[in-house]
C-alpha positions as CSV (number, residue, x, y, z in Angstrom):
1,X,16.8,-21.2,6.4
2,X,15.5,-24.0,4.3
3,X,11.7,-23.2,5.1
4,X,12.1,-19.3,3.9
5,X,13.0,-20.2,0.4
6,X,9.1,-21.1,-0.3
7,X,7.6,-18.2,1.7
8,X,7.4,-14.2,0.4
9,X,9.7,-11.9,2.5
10,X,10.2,-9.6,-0.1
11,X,8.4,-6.1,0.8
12,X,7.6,-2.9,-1.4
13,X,9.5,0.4,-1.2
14,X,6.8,2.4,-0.2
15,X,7.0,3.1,3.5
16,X,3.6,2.9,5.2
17,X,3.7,6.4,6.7
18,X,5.2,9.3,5.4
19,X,8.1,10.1,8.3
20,X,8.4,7.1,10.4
21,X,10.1,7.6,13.5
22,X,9.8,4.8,15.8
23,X,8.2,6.9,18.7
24,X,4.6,4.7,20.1
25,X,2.5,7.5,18.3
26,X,4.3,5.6,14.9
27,X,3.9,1.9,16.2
28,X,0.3,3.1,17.9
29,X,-0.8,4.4,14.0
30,X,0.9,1.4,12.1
31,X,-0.6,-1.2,14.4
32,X,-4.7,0.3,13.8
33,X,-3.5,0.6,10.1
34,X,-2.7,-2.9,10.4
35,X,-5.5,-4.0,12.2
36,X,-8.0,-2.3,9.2
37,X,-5.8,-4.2,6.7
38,X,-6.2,-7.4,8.0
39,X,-10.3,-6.6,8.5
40,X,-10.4,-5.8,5.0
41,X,-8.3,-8.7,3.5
42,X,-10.8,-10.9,5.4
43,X,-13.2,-8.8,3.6
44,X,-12.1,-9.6,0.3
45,X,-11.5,-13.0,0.9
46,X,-15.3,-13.7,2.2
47,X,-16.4,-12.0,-0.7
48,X,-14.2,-14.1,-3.0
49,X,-15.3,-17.1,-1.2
50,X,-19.2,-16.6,-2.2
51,X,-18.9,-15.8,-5.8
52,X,-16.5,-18.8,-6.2
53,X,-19.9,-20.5,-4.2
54,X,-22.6,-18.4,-6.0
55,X,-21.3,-18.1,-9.7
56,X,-21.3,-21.8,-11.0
57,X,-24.2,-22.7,-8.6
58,X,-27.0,-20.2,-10.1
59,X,-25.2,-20.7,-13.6
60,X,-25.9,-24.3,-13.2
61,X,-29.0,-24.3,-11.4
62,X,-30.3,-21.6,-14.3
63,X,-29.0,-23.2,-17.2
64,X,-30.7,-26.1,-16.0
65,X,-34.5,-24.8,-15.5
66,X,-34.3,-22.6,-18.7
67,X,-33.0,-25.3,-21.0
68,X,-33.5,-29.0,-19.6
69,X,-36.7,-29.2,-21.9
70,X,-39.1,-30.4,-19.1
71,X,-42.6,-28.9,-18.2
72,X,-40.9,-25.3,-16.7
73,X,-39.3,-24.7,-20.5
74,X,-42.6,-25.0,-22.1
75,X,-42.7,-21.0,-20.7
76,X,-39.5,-19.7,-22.1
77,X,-40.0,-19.4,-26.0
78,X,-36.3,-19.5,-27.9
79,X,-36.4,-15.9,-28.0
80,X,-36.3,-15.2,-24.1
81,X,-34.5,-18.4,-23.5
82,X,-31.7,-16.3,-26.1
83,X,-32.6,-13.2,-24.1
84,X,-31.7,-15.1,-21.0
85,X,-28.1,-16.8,-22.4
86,X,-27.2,-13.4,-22.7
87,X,-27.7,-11.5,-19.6
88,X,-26.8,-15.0,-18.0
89,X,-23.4,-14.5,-20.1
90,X,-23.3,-10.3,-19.2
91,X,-23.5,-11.0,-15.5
92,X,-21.3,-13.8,-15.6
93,X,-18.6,-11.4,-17.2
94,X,-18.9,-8.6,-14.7
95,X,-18.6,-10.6,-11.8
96,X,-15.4,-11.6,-13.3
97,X,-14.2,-8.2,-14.0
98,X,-15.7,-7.6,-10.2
99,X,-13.1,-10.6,-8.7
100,X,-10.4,-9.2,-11.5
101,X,-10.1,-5.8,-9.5
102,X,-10.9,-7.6,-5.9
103,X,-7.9,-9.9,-6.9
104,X,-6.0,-6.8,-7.2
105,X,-7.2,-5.2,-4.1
106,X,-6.2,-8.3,-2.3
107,X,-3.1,-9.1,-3.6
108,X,-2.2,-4.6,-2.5
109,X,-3.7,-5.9,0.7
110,X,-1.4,-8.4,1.2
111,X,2.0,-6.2,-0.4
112,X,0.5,-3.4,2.5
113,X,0.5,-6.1,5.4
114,X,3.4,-7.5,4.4
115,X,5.7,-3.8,4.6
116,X,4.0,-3.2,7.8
117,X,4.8,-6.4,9.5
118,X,8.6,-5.4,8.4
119,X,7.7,-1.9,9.6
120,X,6.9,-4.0,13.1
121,X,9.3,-5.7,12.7
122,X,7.4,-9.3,12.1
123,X,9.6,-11.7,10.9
124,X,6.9,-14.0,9.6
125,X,3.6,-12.9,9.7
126,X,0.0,-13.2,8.3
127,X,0.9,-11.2,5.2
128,X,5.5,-11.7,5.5
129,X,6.4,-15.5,5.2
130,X,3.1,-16.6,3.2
131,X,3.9,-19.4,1.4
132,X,4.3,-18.7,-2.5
133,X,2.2,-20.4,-4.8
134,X,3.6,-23.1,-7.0
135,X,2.1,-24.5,-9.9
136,X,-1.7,-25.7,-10.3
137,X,-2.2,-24.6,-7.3
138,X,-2.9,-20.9,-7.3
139,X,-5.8,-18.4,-7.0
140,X,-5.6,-17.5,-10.3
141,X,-6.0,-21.4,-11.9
142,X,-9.1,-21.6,-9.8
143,X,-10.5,-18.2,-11.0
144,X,-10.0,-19.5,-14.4
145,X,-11.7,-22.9,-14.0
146,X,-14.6,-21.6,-12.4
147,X,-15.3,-18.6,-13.9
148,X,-14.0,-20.5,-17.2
149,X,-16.5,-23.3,-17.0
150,X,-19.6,-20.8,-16.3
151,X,-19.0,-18.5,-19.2
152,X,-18.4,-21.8,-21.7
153,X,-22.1,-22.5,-20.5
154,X,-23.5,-19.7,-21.1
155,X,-22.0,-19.0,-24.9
156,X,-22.9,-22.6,-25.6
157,X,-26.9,-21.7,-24.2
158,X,-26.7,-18.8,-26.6
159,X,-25.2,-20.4,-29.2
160,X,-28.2,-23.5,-28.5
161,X,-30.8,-21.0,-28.6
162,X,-30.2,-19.0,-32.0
163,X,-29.5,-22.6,-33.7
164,X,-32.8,-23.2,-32.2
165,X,-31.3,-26.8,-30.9
């Protein structure tokens, strides 16, 4: 019993369908739903995957060629260099309200899964028995480094380019 203590068991209240009643028609429906919950965690989680790849990468590799005062800069006068700080800064702040809401989606996913494992009668599953988070360790600490790190780069390049430093 030792090894449940770390994982989640605990399901929601909601019952995946709306009269349950254990015939194969029930278990046949509950196992496709959980098939097309599973395909779209997988989803989620791909999609989290590249932005945690493609955010800090093209902020980085941006910041870089707009503002490393080489040959390519001689083309960006302060005033685009500003103009792009800013959208760099915008898009940086809807991907994160993008990965806020497919957080959310995921973590339903996951309280979904989990009730229809139970439903199944899974005792530990993909979704039942995950291990909880503890600590530094969590999605959420990551989301904030990383996302964290991009937008301190782009307030600083905006706040470089109307000093004019």
């Amino acid at each position: 019993m030792a090894d449940r203590e770390d994982r989640a068991y605990k399901t929601t209240d909601l019952s995946t369908l709306l009269a349950y009643k254990g015939t194969p028609e029930d278990r046949d429906l509950l196992l496709k739903l959980y098939e097309q919950t599973c395909t779209t965690w997988r989803m989620l989680v791909d999609v989290r995957f590249k932005l945690f790849a493609l955010v800090p990468t093209i902020s980085l590799v941006s910041l870089a060629t707009v503002f490393s005062g080489g040959d390519s800069t001689k083309y960006f006068s302060p005033g685009l260099r500003l103009l792009f700080a800013i959208l760099g800064l915008a898009a940086t702040v809807g991907l994160l309200v993008y990965e806020l809401r497919n957080s959310q989606l995921h973590d339903d996913l996951i309280s979904r899964g989990r009730k229809i494992e139970d439903e199944l009668g899974v005792g530990t599953g993909v979704f039942r028995g995950r291990k909880v988070a503890k600590g530094l360790i969590k999605h959420d600490n990551a989301t904030v480094l990383i996302y964290g790190a991009a937008l301190v780069a782009w307030v600083a390049s905006i706040w470089t380019s109307a000093c004019g430093l």
